[in-house]
C-alpha positions in Angstrom: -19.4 5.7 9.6 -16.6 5.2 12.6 -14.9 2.2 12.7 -16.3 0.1 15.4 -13.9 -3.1 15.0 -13.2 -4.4 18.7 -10.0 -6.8 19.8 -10.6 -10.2 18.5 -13.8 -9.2 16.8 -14.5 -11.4 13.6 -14.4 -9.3 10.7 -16.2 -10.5 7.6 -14.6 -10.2 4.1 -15.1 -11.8 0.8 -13.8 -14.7 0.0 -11.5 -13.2 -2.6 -7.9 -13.8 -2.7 -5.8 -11.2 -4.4 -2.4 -12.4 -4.1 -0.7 -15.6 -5.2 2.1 -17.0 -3.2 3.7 -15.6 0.1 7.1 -17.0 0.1 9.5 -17.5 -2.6 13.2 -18.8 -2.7 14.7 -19.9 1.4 15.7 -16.7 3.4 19.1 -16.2 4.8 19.4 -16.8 8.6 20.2 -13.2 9.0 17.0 -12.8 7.3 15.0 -15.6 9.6 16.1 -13.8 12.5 14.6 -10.2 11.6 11.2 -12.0 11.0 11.1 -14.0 14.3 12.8 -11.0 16.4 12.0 -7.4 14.6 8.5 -7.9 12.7 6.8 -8.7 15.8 7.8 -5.1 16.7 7.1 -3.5 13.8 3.7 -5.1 12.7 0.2 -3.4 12.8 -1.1 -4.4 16.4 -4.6 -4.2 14.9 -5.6 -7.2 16.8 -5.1 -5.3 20.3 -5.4 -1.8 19.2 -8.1 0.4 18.8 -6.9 3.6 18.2 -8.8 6.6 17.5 -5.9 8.3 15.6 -3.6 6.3 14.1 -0.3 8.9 14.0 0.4 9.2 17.7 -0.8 4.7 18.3 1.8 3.6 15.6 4.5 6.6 15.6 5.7 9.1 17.7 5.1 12.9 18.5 6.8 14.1 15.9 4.9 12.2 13.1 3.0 14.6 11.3 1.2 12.5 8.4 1.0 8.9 8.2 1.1 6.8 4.0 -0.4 3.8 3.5 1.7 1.2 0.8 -0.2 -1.5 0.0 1.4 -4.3 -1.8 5.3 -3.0 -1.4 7.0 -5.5 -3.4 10.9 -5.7 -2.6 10.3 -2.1 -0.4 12.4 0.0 -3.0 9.5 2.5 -2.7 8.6 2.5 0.9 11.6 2.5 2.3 12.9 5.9 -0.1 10.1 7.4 1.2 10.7 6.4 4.5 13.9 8.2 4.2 12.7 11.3 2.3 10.3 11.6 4.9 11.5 11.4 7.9 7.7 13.0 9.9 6.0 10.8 7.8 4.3 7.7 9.5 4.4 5.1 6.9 2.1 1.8 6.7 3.1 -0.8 4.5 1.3 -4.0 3.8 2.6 -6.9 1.6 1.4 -10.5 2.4 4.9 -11.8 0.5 7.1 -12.7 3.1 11.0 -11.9 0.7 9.6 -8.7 0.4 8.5 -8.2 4.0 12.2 -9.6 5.1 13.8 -7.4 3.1 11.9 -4.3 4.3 13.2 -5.5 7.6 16.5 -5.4 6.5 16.8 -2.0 5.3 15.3 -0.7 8.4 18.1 -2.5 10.5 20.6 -1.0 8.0 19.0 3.0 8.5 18.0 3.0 11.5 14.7 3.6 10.2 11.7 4.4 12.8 8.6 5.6 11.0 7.8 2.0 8.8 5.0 -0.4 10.5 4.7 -3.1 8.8 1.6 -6.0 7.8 2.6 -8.8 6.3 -0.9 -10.2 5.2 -3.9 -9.2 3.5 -4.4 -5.2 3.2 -7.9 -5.3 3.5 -7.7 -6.5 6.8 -5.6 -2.8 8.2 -7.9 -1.0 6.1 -10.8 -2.2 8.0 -9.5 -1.7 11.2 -7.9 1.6 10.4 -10.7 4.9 11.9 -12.2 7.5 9.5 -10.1 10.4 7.7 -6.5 8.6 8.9 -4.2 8.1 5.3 -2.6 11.5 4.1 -1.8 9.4 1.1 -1.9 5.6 -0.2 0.3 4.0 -3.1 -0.5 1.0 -5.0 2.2 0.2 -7.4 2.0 -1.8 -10.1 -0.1 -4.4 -8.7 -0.6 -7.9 -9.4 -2.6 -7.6 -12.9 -4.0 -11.2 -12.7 -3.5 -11.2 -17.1 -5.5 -14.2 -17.4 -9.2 -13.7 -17.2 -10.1 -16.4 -15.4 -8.4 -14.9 -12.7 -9.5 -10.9 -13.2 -11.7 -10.6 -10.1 -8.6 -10.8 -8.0 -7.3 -7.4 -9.3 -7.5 -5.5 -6.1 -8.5 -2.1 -7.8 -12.7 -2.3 -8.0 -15.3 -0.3 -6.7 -15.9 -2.1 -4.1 -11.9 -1.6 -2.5 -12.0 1.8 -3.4 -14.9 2.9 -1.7 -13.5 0.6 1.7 -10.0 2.7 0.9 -12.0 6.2 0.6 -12.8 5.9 4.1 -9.7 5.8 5.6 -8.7 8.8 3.9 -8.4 12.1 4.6 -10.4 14.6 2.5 -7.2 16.1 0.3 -6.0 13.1 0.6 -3.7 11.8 -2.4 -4.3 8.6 -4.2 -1.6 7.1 -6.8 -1.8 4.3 -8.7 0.9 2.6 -11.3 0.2 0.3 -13.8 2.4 -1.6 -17.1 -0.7 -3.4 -18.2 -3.0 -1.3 -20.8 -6.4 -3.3 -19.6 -5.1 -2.2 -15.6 -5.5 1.3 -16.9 -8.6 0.4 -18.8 -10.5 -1.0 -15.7 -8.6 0.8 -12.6 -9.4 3.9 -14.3 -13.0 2.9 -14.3 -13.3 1.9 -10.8 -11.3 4.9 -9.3 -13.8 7.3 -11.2 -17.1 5.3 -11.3 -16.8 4.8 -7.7 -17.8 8.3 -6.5 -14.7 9.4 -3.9 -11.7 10.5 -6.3 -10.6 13.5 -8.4 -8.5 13.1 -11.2 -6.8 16.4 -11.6 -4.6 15.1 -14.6 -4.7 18.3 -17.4 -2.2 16.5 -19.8 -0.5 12.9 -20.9 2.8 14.3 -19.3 0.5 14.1 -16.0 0.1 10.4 -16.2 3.1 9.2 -18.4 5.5 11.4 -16.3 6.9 10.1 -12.6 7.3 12.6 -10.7 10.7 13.2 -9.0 9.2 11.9 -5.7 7.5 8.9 -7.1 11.3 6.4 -7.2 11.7 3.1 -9.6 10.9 -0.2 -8.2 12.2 -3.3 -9.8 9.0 -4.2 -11.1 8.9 -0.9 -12.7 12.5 -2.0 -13.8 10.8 -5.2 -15.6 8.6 -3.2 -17.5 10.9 -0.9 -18.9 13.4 -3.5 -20.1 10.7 -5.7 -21.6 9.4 -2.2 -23.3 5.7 -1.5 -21.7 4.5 1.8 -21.3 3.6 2.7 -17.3 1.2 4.6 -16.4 1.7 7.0 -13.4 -2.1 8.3 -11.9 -2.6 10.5 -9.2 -6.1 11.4 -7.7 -7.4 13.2 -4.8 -9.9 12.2 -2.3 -13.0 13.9 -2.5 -13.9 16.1 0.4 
């Protein structure tokens, strides 16, 4: 189905919140100043945009894929790849506002020109993003929500998968990271139950293993020094 989302149109979503706070400790002026004068420039313009490719709308000629990061934490990730890739169009959404800032100030530091940025609810790109767009999406060690009261804000179900599947290319890659042994249990369940992945994974080393092009993030970092095992999955998008 073609995404018919129009300028201003009201898009309905569940009610569901999936991350806590937004902003943590004050931000430096410097800091201030890139979220007044630079994010305005480099956020998703899905609001007066309706593009029907998304590589040549957000990114220039030369852009020959485009990622999609949702939840970027402090940007470690994004903005490696960003370097490692310079053709690659890169999305990142992260509704935590430290994070977004500092994002903003590594792409003041290098110069960086293939990082758009949306600093809200990912759902919200994701349904204004056309059919067979994402060459690949990350989601990193997400917020696990621990307690069960609060497990229906995991954003890895059926339901976000099959909304994600959409927006990806057939071929597409799909990785997912998690420290928490019930994230496997349950992500693992969505991703397959849900119809649109692959798991192409032949041993543990698959899934165990980061690969060389998959860097450290801090909450990565965490886990490691408080000893929990992360998990590293890859899948592919059904054609």
């Amino acid at each position: 189905m073609a995404n018919t989302n129009e300028p201003g149109k009201e898009q309905k979503r569940p009610a569901r919140r999936l991350f806590g706070r937004q902003k943590g400790h004050a931000l430096s002026s410097y800091r201030e100043r890139l979220m007044a004068d630079r994010l305005p420039m480099l956020r998703v313009p899905f609001e007066t945009l309706t593009p029907e490719s998304i590589a040549p709308a957000l990114f220039d000629d030369e852009c020959r894929a485009v990622w999609l990061e949702i939840g970027f934490g402090g940007g470690e990730h994004l903005v490696w790849q960003a370097q490692a890739n310079p053709s690659v169009g890169l999305i990142g959404c992260e509704p935590f506002l430290n994070g977004v800032a500092r994002v903003l100030g590594e792409i003041d530091r290098h110069n960086l020109k293939n990082i758009r940025l949306h600093n809200d609810d990912a759902r919200q790109v994701i349904d204004w993003l056309p059919e067979n767009q994402i060459d690949r999406c990350f989601i990193l060690f997400p917020d696990p929500w621990p307690k069960k009261r609060h497990a229906k804000r995991r954003l890895v179900t059926q339901d976000f998968l099959t909304d994600l599947a959409r927006v990806m290319k057939p071929g597409a890659e799909f990785r997912f990271a998690t420290d928490i042994a019930d994230y496997v249990r349950t992500g693992l369940h969505a991703i397959l139950s849900c119809g649109h992945f692959d798991w192409p994974a032949e041993t543990a080393a698959d899934w165990r293993v980061r690969p060389a092009d998959w860097p450290a993030t801090r909450y990565e970092a965490k886990a490691d020094r408080e000893g929990r095992q992360r998990y590293y999955f890859s899948f592919v998008r059904k054609g």
